[in-house]
N, C-alpha and C positions, 0 to 999 in steps of 0.2 A: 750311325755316322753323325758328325754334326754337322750342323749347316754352316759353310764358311761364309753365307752370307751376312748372319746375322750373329754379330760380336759379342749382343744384349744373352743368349742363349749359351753360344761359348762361353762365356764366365760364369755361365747359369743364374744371371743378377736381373731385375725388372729393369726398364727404361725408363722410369725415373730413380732407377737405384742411386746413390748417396758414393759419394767419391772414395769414404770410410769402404762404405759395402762394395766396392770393385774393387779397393785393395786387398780386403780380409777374405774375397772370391778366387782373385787373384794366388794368393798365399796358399789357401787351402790346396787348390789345382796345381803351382807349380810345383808343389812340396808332392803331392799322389804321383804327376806324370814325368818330375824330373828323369832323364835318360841315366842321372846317374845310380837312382833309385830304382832305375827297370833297368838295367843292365842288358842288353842286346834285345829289349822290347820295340822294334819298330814303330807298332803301334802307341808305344805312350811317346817316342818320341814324336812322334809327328800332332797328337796330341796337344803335347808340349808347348812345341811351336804354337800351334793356333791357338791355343793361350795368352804365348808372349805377342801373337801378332793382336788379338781382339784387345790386350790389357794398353799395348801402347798407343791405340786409339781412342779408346774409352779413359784412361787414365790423363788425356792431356784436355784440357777443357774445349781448345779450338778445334783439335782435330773431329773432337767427341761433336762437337756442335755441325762439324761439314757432314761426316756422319748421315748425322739423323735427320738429314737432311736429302742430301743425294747415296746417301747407302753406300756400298762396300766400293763403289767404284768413285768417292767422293775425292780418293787425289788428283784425279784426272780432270776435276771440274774447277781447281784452283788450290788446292791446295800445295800440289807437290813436295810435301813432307813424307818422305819413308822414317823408314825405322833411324834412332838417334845412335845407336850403337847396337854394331851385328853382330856374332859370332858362328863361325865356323867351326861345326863338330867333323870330328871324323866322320866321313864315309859321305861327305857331302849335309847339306839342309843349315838353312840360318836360321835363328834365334835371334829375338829381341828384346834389346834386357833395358829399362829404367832405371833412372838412380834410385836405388831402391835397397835397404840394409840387408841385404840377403844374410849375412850372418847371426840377426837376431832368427829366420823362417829355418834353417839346418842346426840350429842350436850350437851354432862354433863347429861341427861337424869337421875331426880331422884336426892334422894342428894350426892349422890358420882358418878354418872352414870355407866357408862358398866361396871364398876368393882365389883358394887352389883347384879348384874343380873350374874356375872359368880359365883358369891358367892351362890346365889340363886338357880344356875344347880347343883352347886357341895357339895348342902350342905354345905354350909358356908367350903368348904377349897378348895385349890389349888394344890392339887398332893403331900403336903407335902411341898408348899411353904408358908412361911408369905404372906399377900397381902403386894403390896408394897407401902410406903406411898407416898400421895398425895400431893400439893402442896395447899394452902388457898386459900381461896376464894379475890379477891381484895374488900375494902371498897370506897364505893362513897362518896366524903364530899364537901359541896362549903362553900366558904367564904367569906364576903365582907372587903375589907379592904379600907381606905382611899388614897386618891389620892396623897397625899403626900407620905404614902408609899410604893406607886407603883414606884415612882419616885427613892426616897432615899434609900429603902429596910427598912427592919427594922423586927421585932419578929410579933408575934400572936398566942392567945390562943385558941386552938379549946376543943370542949366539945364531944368526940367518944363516941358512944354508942355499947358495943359489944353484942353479939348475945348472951350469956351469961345474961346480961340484964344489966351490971354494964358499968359506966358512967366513961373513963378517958378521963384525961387532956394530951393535948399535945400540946406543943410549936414548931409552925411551923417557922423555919425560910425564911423570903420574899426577895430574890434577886432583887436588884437595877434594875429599867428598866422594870418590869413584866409587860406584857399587858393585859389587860379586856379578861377574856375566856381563859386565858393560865391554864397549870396543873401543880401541882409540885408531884412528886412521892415521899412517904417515903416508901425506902423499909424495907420488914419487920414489918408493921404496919396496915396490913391486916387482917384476920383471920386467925387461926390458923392452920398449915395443920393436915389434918386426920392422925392417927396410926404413930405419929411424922413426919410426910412430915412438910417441908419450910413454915413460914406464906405467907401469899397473902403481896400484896402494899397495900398503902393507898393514894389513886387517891385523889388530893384538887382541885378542879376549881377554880380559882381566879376572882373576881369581885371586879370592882376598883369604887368605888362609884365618881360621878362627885362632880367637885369645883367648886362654884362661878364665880372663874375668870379664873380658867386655862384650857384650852383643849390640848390634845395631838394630835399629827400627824404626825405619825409614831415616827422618834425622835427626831421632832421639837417640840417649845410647843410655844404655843399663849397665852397671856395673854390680858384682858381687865385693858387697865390701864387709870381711871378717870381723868381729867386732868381742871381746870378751867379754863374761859371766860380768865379772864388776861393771864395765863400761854401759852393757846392756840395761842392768838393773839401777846402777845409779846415775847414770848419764856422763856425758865425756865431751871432751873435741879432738877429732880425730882427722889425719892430715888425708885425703883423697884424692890421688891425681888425675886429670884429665887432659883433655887435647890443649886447651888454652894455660896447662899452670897447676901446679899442689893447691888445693882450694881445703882452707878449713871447714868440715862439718860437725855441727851439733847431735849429738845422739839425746833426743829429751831421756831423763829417767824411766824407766818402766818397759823400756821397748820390747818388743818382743822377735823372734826371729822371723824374717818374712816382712818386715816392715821398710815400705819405700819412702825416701825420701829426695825431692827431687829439686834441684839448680836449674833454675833459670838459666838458656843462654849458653850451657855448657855441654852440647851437645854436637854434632855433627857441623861445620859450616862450609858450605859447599861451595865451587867454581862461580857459581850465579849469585851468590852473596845470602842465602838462606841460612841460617842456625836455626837446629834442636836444642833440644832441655838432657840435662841430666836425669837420671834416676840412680840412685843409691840403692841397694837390697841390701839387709845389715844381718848379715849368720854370723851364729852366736858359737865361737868355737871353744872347748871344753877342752881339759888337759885328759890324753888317752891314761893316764893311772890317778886316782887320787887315793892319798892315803886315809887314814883312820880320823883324824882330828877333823879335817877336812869335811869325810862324809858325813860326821854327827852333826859339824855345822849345819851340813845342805838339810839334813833331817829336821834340824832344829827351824831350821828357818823355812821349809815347808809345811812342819805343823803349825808356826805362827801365822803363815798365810796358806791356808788353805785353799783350794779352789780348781774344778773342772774342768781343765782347759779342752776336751772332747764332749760338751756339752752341747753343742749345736749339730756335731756330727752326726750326718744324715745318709743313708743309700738314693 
């Protein structure tokens, strides 16, 4: 049995324990002997109580200080403070509860949590208080958007389903720059709160569907840009689009396939005001038939320049 005398013991905490340590004492104890957790346990409710009786002493600074001073019998020597708020369980025995977030200690527990099970002890009321409202639940939503307007930003219509069962539209707007996996919060656009409490959020995960030609990297961007047999070997200017505008690039003579060429400034520019660089990658693309005249050319023009291009290649 515990000693009802001594508070310090019922919450199992030291006497100079830390007003942290008699909460998180507290939590652990009411959460093991709650009566709703032992269901027809006598013994944890009672337990229970002298819990809530040791935590509402120790948890108030002045009560804690008559305390430890005159002991268990300290109301009687000037305090005259009981419990702040009582509740009545079935079958008889009060409990004493603190302002205290019981919802974060039952983890929402139920569809309102611990604020229906005190509804529950007291007969659906509170001493003569309203329950107080609650705040919504948040909504989970993903969406795919295109890669261009991950880049550029732009709008998007989603399709929310509420709990209710009815179907609205809402236009999300996409900030310049978003990355694959990032979130955008609408607040307000959650579920509703209970007994008029705040709606919840509405949590969007963004998903940036791939392009053809462009990859990101971080807030650079790479592009694969086709380039032909002439253009490669003798050099060109070639139109290249990006996020900002068709940008003329130079291909020097001689390039070869695989060779990057990179823009300043024409890369990524995000919400925060950051710009990447471009990178160009120039594949050399080849007509799938050539005919006759053609191949003696390529022939001809590889024996006048000879040369190894797998000469460095190594395991």
């Amino acid at each position: 049995m515990w000693d009802m005398e001594d508070y310090y013991k019922v919450l199992g905490v030291k006497r100079d324990a830390s007003q942290k340590d008699i909460q998180r004492a507290y939590r652990e104890l009411a959460r093991k002997f709650h009566p709703d957790m032992n269901p027809g346990d006598k013994k944890a409710k009672e337990k229970f109580q002298r819990v809530q009786q040791a935590y509402d002493v120790l948890n108030d600074p002045e009560k804690r200080d008559m305390y430890d001073r005159y002991g268990s019998s300290f109301q009687s020597a000037g305090t005259g403070g009981g419990p702040r708020y009582s509740y009545q369980y079935p079958g008889g025995g009060g409990a004493t509860f603190e302002e205290f977030d019981f919802s974060q200690l039952f983890g929402g527990r139920g569809s309102e949590g611990f604020a229906d099970i005190f509804r529950q002890f007291s007969g659906g009321r509170t001493q003569g208080r309203r329950a107080a409202p609650q705040r919504g639940s948040d909504l989970q939503h993903q969406v795919e958007i295109p890669f261009r307007t991950s880049i550029t930003g732009g709008q998007v219509a989603l399709q929310v389903r509420r709990p209710s069962g009815k179907t609205e539209s809402i236009t999300v707007k996409i900030p310049p720059g978003i990355e694959d996996g990032k979130k955008i919060r609408l607040r307000g656009q959650g579920d509703p709160g209970p007994r008029g409490g705040n709606s919840g959020d509405l949590l969007i995960t963004v998903r940036v569907a791939p392009h053809p030609y462009f990859r990101r990297r971080g807030n650079d961007l790479e592009v694969l840009v086709p380039v032909t047999l002439a253009e490669a070997a003798l050099g060109a200017k070639i139109d290249v689009p990006t996020p900002q505008g068709v940008i003329t690039l130079t291909v020097p003579p001689g390039t070869s396939a695989g060779r990057r060429l990179r823009v300043k400034g024409r890369g990524v520019t995000t919400s925060k005001g950051g710009t990447g660089d471009l990178y160009a990658e120039l594949r050399i693309v080849l007509p799938k038939e050539i005919d006759e005249a053609a191949a003696r050319d390529i022939r001809a023009f590889d024996q006048r320049y000879p040369m190894n291009p797998r000469a460095d290649l190594q395991w």
